[in-house]
C-alpha positions in Angstrom: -10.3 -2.5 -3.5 -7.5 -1.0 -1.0 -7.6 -1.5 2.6 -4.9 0.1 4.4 -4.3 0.5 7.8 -2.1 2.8 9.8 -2.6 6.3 7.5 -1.0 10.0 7.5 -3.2 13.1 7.9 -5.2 14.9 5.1 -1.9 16.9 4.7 -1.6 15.2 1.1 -5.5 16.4 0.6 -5.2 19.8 1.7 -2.2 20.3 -0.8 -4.1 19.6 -3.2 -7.2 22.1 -2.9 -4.0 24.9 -2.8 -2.0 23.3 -5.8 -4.6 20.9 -8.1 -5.1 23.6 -10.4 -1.8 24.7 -11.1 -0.7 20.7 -11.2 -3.4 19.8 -13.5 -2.6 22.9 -15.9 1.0 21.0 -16.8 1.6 17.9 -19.4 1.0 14.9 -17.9 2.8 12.2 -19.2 -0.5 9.4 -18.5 -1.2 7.0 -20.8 -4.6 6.1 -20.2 -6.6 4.5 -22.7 -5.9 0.9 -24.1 -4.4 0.4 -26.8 -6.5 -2.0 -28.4 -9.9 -0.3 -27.1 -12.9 -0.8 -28.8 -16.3 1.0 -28.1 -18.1 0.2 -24.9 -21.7 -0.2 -26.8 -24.4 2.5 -27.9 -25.0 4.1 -24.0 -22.6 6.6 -24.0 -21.9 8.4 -20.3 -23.2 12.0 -20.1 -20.3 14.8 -19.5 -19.9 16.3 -16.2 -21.5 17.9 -13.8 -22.2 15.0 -11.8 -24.0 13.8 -9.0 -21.4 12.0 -6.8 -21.8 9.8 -3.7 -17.9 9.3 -2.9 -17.6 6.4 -0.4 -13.6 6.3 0.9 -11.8 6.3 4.2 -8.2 6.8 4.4 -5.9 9.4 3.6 -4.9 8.2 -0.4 -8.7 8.6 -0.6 -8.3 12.0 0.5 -6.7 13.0 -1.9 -8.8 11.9 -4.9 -11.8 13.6 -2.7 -9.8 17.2 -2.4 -8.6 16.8 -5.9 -13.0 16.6 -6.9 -13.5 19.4 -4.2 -11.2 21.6 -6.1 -12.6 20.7 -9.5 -16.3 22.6 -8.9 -17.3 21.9 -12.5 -17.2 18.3 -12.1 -20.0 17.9 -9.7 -23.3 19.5 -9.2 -23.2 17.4 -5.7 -21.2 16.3 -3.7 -22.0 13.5 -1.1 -19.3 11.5 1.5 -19.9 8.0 2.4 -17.5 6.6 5.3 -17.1 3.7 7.5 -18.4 4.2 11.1 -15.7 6.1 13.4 -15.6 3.5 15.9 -15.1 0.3 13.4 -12.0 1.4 12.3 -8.7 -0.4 13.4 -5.6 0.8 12.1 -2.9 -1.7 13.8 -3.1 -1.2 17.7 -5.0 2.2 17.4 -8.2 3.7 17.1 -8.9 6.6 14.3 -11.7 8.3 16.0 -12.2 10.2 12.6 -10.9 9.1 9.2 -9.1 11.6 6.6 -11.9 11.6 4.0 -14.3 12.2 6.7 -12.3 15.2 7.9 -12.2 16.9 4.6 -15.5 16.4 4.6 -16.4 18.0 7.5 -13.5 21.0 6.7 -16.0 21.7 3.4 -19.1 20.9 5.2 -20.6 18.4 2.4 -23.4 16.0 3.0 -21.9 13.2 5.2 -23.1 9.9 5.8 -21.1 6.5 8.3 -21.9 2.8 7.2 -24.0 1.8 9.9 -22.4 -0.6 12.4 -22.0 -4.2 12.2 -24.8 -4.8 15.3 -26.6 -2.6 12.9 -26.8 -4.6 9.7 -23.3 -2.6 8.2 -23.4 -2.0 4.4 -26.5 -4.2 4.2 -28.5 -1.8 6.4 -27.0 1.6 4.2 -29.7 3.6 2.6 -29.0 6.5 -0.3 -29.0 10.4 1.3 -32.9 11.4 0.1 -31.2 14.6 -1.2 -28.8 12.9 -3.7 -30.5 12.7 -7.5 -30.3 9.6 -9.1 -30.2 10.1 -12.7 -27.7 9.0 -15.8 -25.4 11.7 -14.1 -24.8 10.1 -10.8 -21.7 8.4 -9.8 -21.0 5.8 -7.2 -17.4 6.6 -6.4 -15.5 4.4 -4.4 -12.1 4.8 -3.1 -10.1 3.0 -0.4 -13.3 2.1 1.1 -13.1 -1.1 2.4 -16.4 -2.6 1.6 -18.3 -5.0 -0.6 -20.6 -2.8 -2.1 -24.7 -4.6 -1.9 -26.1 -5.6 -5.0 -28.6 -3.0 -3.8 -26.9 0.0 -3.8 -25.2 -0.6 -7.3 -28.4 -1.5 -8.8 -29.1 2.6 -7.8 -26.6 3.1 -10.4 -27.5 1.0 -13.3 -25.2 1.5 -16.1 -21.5 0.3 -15.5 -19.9 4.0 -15.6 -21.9 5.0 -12.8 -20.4 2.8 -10.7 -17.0 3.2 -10.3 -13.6 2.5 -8.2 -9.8 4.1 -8.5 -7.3 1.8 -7.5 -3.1 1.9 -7.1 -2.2 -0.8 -9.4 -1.8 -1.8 -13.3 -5.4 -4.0 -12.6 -5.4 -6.9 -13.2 -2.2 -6.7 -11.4 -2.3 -7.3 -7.4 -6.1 -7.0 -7.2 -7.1 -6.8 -3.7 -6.4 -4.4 -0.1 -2.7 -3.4 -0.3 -1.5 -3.3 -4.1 1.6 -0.6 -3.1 2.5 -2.7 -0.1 2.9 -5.5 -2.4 4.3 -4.2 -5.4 6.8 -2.5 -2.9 7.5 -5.7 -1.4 7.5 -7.9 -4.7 10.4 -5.3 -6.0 8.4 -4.4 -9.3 9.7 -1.6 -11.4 6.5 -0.9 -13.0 3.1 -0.3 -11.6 0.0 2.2 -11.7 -3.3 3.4 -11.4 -6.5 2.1 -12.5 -10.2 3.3 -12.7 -12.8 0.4 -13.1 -16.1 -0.5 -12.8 -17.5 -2.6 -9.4 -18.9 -5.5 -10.2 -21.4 -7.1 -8.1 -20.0 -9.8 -5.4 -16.4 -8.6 -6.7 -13.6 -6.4 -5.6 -11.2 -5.6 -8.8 -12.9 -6.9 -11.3 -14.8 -4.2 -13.6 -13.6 -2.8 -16.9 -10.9 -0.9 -16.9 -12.0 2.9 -18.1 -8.5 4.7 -17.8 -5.3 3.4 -16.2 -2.0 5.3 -16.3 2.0 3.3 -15.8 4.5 4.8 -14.3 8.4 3.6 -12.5 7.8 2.0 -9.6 8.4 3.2 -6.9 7.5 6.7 -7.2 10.0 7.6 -5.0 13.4 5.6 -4.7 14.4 3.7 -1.5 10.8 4.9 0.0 8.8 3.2 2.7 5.0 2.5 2.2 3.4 5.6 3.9 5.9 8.1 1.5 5.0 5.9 -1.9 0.9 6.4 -0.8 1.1 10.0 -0.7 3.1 9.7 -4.2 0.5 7.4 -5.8 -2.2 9.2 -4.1 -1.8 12.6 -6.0 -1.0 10.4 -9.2 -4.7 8.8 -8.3 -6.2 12.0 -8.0 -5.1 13.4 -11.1 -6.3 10.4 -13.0 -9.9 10.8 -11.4 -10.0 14.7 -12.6 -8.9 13.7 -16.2 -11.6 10.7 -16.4 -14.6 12.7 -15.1 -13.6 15.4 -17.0 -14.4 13.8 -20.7 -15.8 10.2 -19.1 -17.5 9.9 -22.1 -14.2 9.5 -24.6 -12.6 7.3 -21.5 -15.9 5.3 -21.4 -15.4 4.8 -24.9 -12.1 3.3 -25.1 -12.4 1.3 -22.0 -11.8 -3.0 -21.9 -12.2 -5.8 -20.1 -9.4 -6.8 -17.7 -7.3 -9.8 -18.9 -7.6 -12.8 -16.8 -4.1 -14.2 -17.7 -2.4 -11.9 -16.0 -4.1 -11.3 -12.4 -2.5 -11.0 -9.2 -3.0 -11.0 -6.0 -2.5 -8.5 -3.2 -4.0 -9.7 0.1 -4.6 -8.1 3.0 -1.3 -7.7 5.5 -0.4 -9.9 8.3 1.8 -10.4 10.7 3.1 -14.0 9.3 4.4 -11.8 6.5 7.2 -9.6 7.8 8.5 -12.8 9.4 12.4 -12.9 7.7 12.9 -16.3 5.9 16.3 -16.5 5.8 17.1 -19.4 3.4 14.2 -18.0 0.9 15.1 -14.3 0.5 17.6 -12.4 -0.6 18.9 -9.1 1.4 17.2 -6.6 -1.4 13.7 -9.1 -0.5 14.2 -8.5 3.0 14.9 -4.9 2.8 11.7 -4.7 0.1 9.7 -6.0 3.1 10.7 -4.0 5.0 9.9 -1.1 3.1 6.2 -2.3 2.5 5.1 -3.8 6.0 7.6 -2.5 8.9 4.8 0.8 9.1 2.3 -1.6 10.5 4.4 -5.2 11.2 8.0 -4.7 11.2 10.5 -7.3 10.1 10.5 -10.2 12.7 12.8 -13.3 13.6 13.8 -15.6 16.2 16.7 -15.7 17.9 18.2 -19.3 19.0 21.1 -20.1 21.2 24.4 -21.1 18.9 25.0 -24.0 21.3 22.3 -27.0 22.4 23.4 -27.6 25.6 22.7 -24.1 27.2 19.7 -22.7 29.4 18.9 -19.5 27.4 15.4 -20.3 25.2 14.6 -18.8 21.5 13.4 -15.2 22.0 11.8 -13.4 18.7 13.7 -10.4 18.0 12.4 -7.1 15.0 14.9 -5.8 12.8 14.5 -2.2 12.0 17.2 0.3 10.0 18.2 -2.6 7.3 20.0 -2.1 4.2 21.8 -4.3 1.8 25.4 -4.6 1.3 27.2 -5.8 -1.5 30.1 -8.2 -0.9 32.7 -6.3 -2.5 31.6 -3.0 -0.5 31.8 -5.4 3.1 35.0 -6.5 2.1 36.3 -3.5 1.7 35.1 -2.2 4.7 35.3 -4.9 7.1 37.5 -7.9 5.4 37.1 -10.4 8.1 33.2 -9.9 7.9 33.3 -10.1 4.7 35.3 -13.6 4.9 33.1 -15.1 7.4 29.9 -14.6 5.6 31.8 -16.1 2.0 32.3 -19.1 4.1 30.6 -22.3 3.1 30.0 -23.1 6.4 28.1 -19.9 7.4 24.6 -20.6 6.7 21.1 -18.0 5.9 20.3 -16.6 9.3 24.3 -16.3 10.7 25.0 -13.2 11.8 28.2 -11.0 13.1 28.8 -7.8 14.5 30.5 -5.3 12.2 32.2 -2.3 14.7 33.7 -1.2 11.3 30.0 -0.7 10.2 27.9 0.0 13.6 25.8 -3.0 12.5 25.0 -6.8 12.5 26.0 -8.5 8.9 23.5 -11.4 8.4 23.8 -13.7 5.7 21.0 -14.2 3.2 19.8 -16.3 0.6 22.8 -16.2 -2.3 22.3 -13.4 -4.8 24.7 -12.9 -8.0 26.6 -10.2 -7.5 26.5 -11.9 -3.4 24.7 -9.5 -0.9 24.0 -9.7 2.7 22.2 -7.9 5.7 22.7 -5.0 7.6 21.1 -4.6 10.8 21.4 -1.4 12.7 18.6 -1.2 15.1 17.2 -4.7 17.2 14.3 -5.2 19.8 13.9 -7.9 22.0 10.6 -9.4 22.7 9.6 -7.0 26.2 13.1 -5.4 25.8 13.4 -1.3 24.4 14.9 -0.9 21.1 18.6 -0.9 20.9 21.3 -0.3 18.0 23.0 -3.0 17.2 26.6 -2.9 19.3 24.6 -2.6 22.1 22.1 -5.3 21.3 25.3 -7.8 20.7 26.6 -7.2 23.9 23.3 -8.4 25.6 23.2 -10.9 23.9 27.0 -12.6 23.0 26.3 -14.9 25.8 24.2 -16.6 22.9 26.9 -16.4 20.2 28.8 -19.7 18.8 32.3 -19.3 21.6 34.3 -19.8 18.1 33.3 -17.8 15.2 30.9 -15.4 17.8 28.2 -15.7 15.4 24.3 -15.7 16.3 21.7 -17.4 15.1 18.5 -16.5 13.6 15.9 -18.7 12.0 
């Protein structure tokens, strides 16, 4: 399962009905098969064409649809499943029409919405009467969002019929935002997986291909820029699988247990900066992951008790880490305040030498700390940082002119 929320257009989709075949001409350098696979049992998948109901919504599901669209052998039809237009919330906004739906429109293919909620919602779906349901039909399922009914996978009996790509090394960070997660977890490895659905389950099935690569994709990257990335590497994994499923079938395997993650869903509670618990490369990690939809938040408290101003919550934006050494060199008596013992996680300066606020951080070896270049008051417009002190010195410590966070 992956559930994301604010998404890009089909541009990533539409690239790859002009490009897919050229792309998928070149070595690839995926490693999918186990390497201790053993055969699946006597009921081997038959080869393409397929009959394929794809159920997705977002753009990185767009791009494993246009990369099918553009791969006519693969399919002898074609049907879209997505979730009604007006249930879908991405942050504060509205997408009247989602990216997989658009594509399907674009290439006018059969297209069905989950019924509403006041409607009975996945519970209440019923099958197109123009797909065939045979041993060469496919339940596809991709970004969707939804617990399939025991109902509608009992339409696809065998376990390759029913199947689901998701952007992670499964069993690693099952559930709805693996790349946010591995983003923010700094991992250096991670992946894409193809695997059965399982009834009452999200993340669960066998695993029938699965390729690794360094993560991230792209270096220093936020979330939306490593979805398109993973996307195409997603949609390149789908062509190779249903283009010799039965081989893939074949050296597929059960998921190991031992090493499951998570990856819930996102909330607002986790861009909240814990200054005493994370380091400057975690806060910049989060940063990275969550600031599309909930950027990095703290508090602001007055330096000194006995004074009328009140905590106000304050978002970070434009962070970066800094090593020690490269503050020092910069801006010395920064650099000396935040090596003091007294200065604690959540103390932060104004650097004029760096157009910034220097924040000290959980320790790291070698020492980092935080730069701040961009802060917004709670009902206040966004501000860079020299401007945001000067608001706000009133609240600094009168002798080392630090602020507080927490």
């Amino acid at each position: 399962m992956m559930l994301l929320r604010k998404t890009r257009p089909v541009s990533t989709a539409r690239a790859w009905l002009a490009h897919s075949r050229v792309r998928l001409a070149l070595p690839t350098a995926f490693s999918a098969f186990s390497t201790a696979s053993t055969s699946a049992g006597p009921d081997v998948p038959p080869r393409a064409p397929y009959d394929v109901l794809f159920c997705g919504t977002d753009a990185f599901a767009a791009s494993s649809l246009a990369a099918l669209i553009s791969q006519r052998e693969l399919y002898s039809s074609l049907h879209v499943l997505t979730p009604a237009d007006a249930g879908q919330k991405w942050g504060a906004r509205r997408m009247r029409v989602s990216p997989v739906k658009q594509l399907a429109l674009e290439h006018s293919l059969p297209h069905q919405q989950v019924p509403a909620v006041e409607d009975g919602g996945m519970a209440a779906y019923t099958l197109p009467s123009d797909l065939p349901l045979s041993r060469s039909s496919i339940l596809l399922t991709c970004s969707f969002g939804h617990l399939i009914p025991d109902l509608l996978l009992d339409a696809f009996p065998q376990p390759w019929q029913r199947i689901n790509i998701h952007p992670s090394l499964l069993p690693q960070l099952r559930g709805a935002a693996p790349i946010q997660w591995a983003l923010a977890r700094r991992l250096t490895r991670s992946g894409v997986s193809i695997q059965t659905l399982e009834k009452g389950k999200f993340d669960t099935g066998r695993i029938i291909a699965q390729t690794a690569f360094d993560f991230p994709p792209l270096k220093d990257a936020g979330f939306l820029e490593v979805q398109d990335a993973m996307a195409e590497r997603a949609a390149r994994l789908l062509v190779q699988t249903l283009s010799d499923l039965p081989t893939y079938w074949a050296n597929s395997w059960e998921q190991d247990e031992a090493q499951r993650s998570l990856a819930p869903k996102l909330k607002s509670t986790h861009s909240v900066v814990q200054w005493s618990r994370m380091q400057a490369a975690d806060i910049v990690a989060r940063n990275n992951a969550f600031s599309y939809l909930y950027p990095l938040i703290t508090t602001l408290h007055p330096a000194v008790e006995a004074t009328s101003f009140r905590p106000v919550e304050v978002t970070l934006s434009d962070v970066a880490a800094i090593a020690h050494a490269d503050l020092d060199a910069v801006d010395p008596a920064a650099a000396q305040a935040m090596h003091d013992a007294a200065t604690q996680p959540g103390c932060a300066l104004l650097s004029s030498a760096l157009s910034a606020l220097v924040v000290k951080t959980k320790a790291s070896n070698p020492p980092h700390h935080l730069l701040v270049r961009t802060l917004k008051t709670a009902g206040k417009k966004s501000k860079r940082a020299q401007e945001w002190y000067a608001a706000y010195h009133d609240r600094a410590h009168p002798t080392t002119r630090m602020l507080i966070f927490a």
